[in-house]
N, C-alpha and C positions, 0 to 999 in steps of 0.2 A: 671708322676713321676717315674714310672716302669722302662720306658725306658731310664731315663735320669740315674737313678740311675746303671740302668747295665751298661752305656756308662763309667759312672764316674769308676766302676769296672774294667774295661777293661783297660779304661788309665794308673790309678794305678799301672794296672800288667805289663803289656808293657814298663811303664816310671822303675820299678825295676827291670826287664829283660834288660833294655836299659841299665842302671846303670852299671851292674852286667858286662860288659863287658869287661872292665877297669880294671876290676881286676881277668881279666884272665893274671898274670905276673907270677915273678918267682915262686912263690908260688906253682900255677896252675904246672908249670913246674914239681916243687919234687914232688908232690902228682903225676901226669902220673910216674915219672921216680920210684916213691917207687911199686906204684901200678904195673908195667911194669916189674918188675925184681924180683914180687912175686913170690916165689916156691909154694905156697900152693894158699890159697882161698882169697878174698877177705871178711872180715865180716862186713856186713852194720848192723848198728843200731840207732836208734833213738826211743821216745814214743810218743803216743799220734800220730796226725797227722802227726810230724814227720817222727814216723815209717809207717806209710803206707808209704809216700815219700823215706823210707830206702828201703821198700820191691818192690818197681818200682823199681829202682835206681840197686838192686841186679840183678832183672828180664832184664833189659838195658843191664847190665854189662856180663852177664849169655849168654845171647845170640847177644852177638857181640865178642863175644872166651876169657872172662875175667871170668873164672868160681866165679861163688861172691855164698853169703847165706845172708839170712835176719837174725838175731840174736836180740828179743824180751829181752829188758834189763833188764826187771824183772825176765822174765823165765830165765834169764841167773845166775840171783844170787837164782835160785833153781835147777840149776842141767844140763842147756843147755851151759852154758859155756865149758864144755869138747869139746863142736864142736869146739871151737878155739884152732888152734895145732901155734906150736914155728912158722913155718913157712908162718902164715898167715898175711894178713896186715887188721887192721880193719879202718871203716869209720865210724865215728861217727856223729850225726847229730842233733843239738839242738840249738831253735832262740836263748835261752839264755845265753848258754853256760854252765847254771848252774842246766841242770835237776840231780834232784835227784838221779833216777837210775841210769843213767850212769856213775855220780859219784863214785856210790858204787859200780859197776863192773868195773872201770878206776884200780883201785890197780893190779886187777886182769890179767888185759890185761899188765900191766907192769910185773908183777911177769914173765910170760909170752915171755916176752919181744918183742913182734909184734910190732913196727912200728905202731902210731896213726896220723891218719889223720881226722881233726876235721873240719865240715862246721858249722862256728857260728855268729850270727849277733854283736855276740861281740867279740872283738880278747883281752879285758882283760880279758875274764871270765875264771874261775879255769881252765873249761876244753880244752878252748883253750892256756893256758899259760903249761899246760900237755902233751902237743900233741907235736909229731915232726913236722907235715904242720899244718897249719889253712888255712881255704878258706874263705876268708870275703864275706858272705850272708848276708851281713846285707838290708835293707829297709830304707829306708824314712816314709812310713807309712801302714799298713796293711790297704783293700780295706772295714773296716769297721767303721763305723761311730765312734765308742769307744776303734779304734784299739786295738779290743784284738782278733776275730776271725782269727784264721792263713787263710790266702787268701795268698798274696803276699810274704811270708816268705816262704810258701811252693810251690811255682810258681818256686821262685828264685833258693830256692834247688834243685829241681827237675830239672833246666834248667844247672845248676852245675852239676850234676851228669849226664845227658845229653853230655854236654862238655868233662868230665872225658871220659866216655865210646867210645865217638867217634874218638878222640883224640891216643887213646891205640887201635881202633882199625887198624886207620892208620898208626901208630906206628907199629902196628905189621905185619905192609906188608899186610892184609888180604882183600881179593877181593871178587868178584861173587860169585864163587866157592866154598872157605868156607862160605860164607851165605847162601849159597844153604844145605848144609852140618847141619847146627844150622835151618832151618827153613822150611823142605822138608813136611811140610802139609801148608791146606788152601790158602788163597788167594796168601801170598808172596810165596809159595811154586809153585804156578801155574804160577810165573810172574819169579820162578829162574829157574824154572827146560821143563817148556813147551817151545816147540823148533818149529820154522817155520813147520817143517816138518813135526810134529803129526798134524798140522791141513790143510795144505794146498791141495786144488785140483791135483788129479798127473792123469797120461797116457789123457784117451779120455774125461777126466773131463776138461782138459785144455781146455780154447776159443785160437782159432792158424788157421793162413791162413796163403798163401803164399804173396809176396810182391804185384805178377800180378793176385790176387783174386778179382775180380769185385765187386765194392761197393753193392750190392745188398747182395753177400752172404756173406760180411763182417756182413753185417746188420741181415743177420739169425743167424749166428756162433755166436755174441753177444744173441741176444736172446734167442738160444736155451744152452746155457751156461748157463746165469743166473750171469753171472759174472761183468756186465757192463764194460767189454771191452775184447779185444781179442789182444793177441800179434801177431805180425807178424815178419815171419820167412825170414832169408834170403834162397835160395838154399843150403847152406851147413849144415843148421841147427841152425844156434845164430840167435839172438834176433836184430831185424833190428827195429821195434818200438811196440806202442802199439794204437790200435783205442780206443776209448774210446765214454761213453753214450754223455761225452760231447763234444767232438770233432764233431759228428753227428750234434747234434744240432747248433753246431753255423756252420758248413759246412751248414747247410738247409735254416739257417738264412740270409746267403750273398750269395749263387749264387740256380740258379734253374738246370742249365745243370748240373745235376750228374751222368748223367746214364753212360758215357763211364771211370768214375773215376775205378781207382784200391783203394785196399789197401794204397799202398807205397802212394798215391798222400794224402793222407788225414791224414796216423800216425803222431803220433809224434814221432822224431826220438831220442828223448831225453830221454827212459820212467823209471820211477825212479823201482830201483831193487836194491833184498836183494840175500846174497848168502844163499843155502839153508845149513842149521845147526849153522844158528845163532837162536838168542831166541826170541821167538814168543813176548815179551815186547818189545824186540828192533825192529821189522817188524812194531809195532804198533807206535811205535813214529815215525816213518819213516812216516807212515803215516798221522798222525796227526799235523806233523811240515809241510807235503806239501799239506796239505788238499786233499788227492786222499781217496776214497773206495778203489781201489785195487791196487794189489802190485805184482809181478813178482819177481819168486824165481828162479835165474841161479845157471847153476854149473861153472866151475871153466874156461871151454870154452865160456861165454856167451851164452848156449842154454838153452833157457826156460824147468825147471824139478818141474815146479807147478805155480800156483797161490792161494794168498789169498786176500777173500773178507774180507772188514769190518766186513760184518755180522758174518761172522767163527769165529775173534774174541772176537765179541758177546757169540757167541755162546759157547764157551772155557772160557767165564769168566773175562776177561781181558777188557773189557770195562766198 
């Protein structure tokens, strides 16, 4: 019964995010383009569940370079209203379109004169008939037996204001760089700001032979590395290939005569590589798209200036 019932949940929410899509149209348009050409803040509000969905929705917009604020509609008709200046554009947020508070701070925002922008599951309702955009969140049916629990009203907003925020961020040209800038701690700060280079193996850490290295000491230079594999150099110094744990093994698997093999006879000549001071997330997909543990860091001549293991990545957090 348990499980059937969360399945039923989920469809719900999925089938009014599905919905919701359709009417990302002009509409969706003026709300980016009013929000986009804000000189001041953005002010999200909503009650009740809503407003937790307002104060995401700020926190979204806050750090994707849309400076926003949450604005609590009661606290606002006792004295938090002063945080809304001429220049800010507010978002309003309510299934009905007719909560109470909002209505009695709606005069205010007008006095004001800020640009409203209203998400409501009814586009007659006062407050969206008040508003310069309305964004139709409306539902089909909340994922509750008696449709009154906010489940899917507050799914859809949320995935609306999602939309806005992303939307204005591309809009506004904004790349790595500034995200790096908005989110330099924790995990996304390790994945904007950590670079090939803080973790990779450099000088006599490198696994590195010559091309006419006799397979035997290819085979130590691997294991006394610890790297599961060793690049191979040409004589003027760039990157000719790389041996690998598994090259070995399937070399061992199809012939027995290896003792007069080099290097060169058994690399791959192909071995995938990053230049070094790109960002240690993009080394990792690199790796992950070709299924390897390691990875060969060149510089700008093709000569090997590091290596990184999977494990390093491990071990930096990134996995």
């Amino acid at each position: 019964m348990s499980i059937e019932k969360g399945k039923e949940v989920v469809r719900i929410e999925a089938e009014a995010v599905k919905a919701l899509e359709s009417r990302i149209d002009e509409n969706f348009q003026k709300a980016v383009d009013l929000l986009f050409n804000c000189k001041g803040r953005v002010i999200v509000t909503g009650m009740g569940k809503s407003g937790i969905i307002a104060t995401k929705i700020a926190s979204t917009l806050t750090s994707t370079g849309t400076a926003a604020l949450f604005l609590h509609p009661a606290e606002g008709l006792h004295g938090d209203l002063g945080a809304v200046l001429k220049n800010d554009v507010v978002i309003c947020i309510s299934k009905s379109g007719n909560t109470e508070e909002i209505l009695k701070i709606l005069p205010m925002f007008k006095r004001k004169g800020v640009p409203i922008i209203t998400m409501s599951g009814k586009s007659d309702s006062i407050l969206s008939r008040r508003s310069d955009v309305t964004l139709d969140v409306s539902i089909k049916e909340e994922a509750c037996a008696f449709d009154l629990v906010p489940t899917a009203s507050t799914t859809v907003a949320l995935v609306m204001g999602d939309a806005l925020a992303m939307a204005l961020f591309y809009k506004r040209g904004l790349g790595v760089e500034d995200f790096i800038e908005l989110h330099p701690g924790g995990d996304i700060g390790k994945r904007l700001l950590l670079q090939v280079d803080d973790i990779m193996r450099t000088g006599d850490d490198i696994a590195r032979v010559n091309e006419d290295t006799p397979l035997s000491k290819t085979i130590i230079e691997i294991t006394s590395k610890r790297l599961g594999g060793t690049c191979v150099i040409r004589p003027d110094g760039t990157l000719s290939g790389i041996v690998t744990d598994g090259d070995l093994r399937r070399l061992l698997e199809g012939r027995k005569d290896i003792g007069a093999l080099t290097a060169k006879d058994v690399m791959n000549d192909t071995p995938r590589t990053v230049q070094a001071g790109i960002l240690a997330a993009k080394a990792l997909h690199v790796m992950e798209s070709f299924a390897i543990n390691q990875l060969i860091v060149v510089d700008e001549k093709n000569s090997p200036v590091g290596m990184v293991h999977l494990h390093d990545l491990l071990k930096a957090g990134l996995v």
